[in-house]
C-alpha positions as CSV (number, residue, x, y, z in Angstrom):
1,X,92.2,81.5,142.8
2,X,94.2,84.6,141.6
3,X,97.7,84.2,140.3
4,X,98.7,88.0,140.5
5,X,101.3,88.9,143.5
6,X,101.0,91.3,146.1
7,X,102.5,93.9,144.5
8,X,99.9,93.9,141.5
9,X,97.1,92.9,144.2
10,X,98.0,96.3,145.5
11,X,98.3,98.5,142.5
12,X,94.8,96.9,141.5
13,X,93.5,98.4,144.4
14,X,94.9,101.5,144.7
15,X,94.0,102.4,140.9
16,X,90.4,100.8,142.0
17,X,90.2,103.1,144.9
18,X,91.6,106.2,142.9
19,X,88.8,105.7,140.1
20,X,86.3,105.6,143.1
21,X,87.6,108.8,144.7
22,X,87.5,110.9,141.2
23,X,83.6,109.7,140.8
24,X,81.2,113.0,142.0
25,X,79.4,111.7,144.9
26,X,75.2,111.2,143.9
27,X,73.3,114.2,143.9
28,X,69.8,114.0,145.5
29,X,67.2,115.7,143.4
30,X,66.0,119.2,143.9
31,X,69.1,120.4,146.3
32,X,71.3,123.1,145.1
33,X,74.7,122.3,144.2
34,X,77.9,124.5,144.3
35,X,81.1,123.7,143.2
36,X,83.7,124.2,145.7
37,X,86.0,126.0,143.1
38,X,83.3,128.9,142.0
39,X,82.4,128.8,146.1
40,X,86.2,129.5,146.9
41,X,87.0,131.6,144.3
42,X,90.8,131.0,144.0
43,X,91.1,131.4,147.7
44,X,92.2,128.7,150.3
45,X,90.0,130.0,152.9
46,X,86.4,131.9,153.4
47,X,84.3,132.9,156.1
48,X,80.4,131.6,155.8
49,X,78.3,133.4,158.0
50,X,74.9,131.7,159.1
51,X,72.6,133.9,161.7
52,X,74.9,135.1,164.4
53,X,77.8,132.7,163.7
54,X,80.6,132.7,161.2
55,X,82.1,129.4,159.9
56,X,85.7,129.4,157.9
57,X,85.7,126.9,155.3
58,X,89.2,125.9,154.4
59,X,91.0,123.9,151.1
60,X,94.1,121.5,152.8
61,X,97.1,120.8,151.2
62,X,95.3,117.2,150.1
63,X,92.6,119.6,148.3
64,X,90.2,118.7,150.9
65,X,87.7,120.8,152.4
66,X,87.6,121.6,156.5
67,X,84.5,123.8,158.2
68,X,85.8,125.3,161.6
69,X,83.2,127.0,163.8
C-alpha cells in the first residue's frame, strides 16, 4: 500500500510520463531516418511533394509535427 498523497502520486506520474515522451521512439532496421530539425530547416512549415500532390508539413506551437494534404 503506498503512503504518498495525491499530489506526489501526480508529480510521479507526470515526471514518469515526461521521461517517456523525451525517449526516441524504436527505429525498425534498414528505414531511413530524418530528423525533423535538418528536414525543417529552421522553418515552421514545408511543402513535400509526392507524384501529383503536395503535402505541407507543419511544427505547432507544442513542437509537434502536423501533415495537411
Amino acid at each position: 500500500m503506498s503512503t504518498n498523497s495525491p499530489d506526489t502520486l501526480s508529480r510521479e506520474v507526470a515526471t514518469a510520463g515526461d521521461r517517456e515522451a523525451a525517449l526516441p521512439a524504436a527505429q525498425p532496421a534498414g528505414l531511413k531516418t530524418l530528423d525533423s530539425h535538418e528536414l525543417m530547416q529552421g522553418a515552421d512549415q514545408i511543402v513535400i511533394t509526392h507524384g501529383e500532390h503536395a503535402y505541407r508539413l507543419r511544427v505547432t506551437r507544442n513542437q509537434k509535427l502536423i501533415l495537411h494534404k
